[in-house]
C-alpha positions in Angstrom: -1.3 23.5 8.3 -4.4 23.5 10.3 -4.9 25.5 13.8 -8.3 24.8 14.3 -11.3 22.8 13.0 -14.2 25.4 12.8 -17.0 23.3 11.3 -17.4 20.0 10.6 -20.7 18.1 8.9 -21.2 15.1 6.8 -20.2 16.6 4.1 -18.2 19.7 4.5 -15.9 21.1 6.8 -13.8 24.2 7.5 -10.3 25.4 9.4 -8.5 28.1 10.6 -4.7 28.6 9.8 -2.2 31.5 10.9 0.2 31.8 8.4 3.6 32.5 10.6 7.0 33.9 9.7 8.5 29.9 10.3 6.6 27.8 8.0 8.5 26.4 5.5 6.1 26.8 3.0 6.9 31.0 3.4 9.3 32.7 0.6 9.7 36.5 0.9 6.9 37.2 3.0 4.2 35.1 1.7 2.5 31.7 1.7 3.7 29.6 -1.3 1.1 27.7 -3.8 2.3 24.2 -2.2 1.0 25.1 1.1 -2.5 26.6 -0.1 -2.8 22.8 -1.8 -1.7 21.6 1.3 -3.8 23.2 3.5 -7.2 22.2 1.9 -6.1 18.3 2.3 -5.1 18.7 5.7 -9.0 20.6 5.9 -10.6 17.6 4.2 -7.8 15.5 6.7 -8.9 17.0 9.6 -12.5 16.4 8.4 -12.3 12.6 8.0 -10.6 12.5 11.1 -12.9 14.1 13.0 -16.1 11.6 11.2 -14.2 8.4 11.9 -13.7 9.7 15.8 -17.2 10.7 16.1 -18.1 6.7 14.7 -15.4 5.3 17.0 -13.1 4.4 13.4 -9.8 4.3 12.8 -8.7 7.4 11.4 -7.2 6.1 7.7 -4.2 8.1 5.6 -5.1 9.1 2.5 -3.1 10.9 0.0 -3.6 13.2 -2.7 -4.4 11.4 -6.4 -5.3 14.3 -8.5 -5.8 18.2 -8.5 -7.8 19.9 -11.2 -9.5 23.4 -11.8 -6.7 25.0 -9.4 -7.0 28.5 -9.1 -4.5 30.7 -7.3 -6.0 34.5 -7.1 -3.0 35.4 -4.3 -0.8 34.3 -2.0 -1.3 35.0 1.6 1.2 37.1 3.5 2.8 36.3 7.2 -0.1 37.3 9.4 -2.9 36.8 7.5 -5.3 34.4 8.7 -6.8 31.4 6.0 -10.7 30.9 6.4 -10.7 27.0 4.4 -14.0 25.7 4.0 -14.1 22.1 1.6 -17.1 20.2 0.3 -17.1 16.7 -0.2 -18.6 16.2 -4.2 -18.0 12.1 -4.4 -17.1 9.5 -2.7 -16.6 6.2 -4.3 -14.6 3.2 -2.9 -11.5 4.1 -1.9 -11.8 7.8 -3.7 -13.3 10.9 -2.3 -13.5 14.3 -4.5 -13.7 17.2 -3.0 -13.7 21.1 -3.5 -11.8 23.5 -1.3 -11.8 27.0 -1.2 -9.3 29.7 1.0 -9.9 33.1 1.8 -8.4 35.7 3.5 -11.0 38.4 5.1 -13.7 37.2 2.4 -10.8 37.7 -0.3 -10.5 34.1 -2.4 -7.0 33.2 -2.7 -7.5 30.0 -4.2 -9.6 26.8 -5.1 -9.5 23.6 -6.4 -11.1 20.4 -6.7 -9.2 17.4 -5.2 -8.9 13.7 -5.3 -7.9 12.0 -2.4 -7.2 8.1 -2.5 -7.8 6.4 1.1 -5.3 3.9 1.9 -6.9 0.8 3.3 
């Protein structure tokens, strides 16, 4: 649910994702809610991934704890191309909180905060 990793500090991070006709997360023409959730983990994913490989780490799974303040504005259609740009807020022991935000040609679709449990 990511195609590309556009930026990437410390502490934020943002993708590119072409929402196509065959995702499974598409019903009548459009990107479900599941898959906007998805796609800001797989951001803050792609961001952890690309820290630990950058600090020669092994790259650990995490998993989603907890969503709050989710805010879907619209669903993306088949085509349409999600800007997702998340900042990391907290991180303490095993738990980061983040906040993600997807738009589509400066249009928010959605945003939520996210709690992400790190497997050890």
């Amino acid at each position: 649910m990511v195609d590309a990793l556009e930026t990437c500090s410390e502490t934020d991070a943002s993708t590119t994702f072409t929402v196509k006709e065959n995702n499974i997360f598409v019903w009548n023409g459009v990107l479900t809610e599941p898959a906007l959730i998805e796609n800001i983990a797989q951001t803050a994913a792609a961001h952890m991934g690309y820290i630990c490989q950058q600090e020669q780490k092994p790259v650990p799974v995490g998993f989603i704890g907890a969503l709050q303040n989710v805010k879907i504005n619209s669903l993306p259609q088949i085509g349409d191309v999600l800007d997702t740009f998340i900042t990391v807020k907290h991180q303490i022991f095993n738990a980061t909180i983040i906040e993600g935000k997807i738009s589509v040609k400066d249009t928010c679709m959605a945003t939520c905060e996210m709690k992400i449990f790190i497997s050890e």
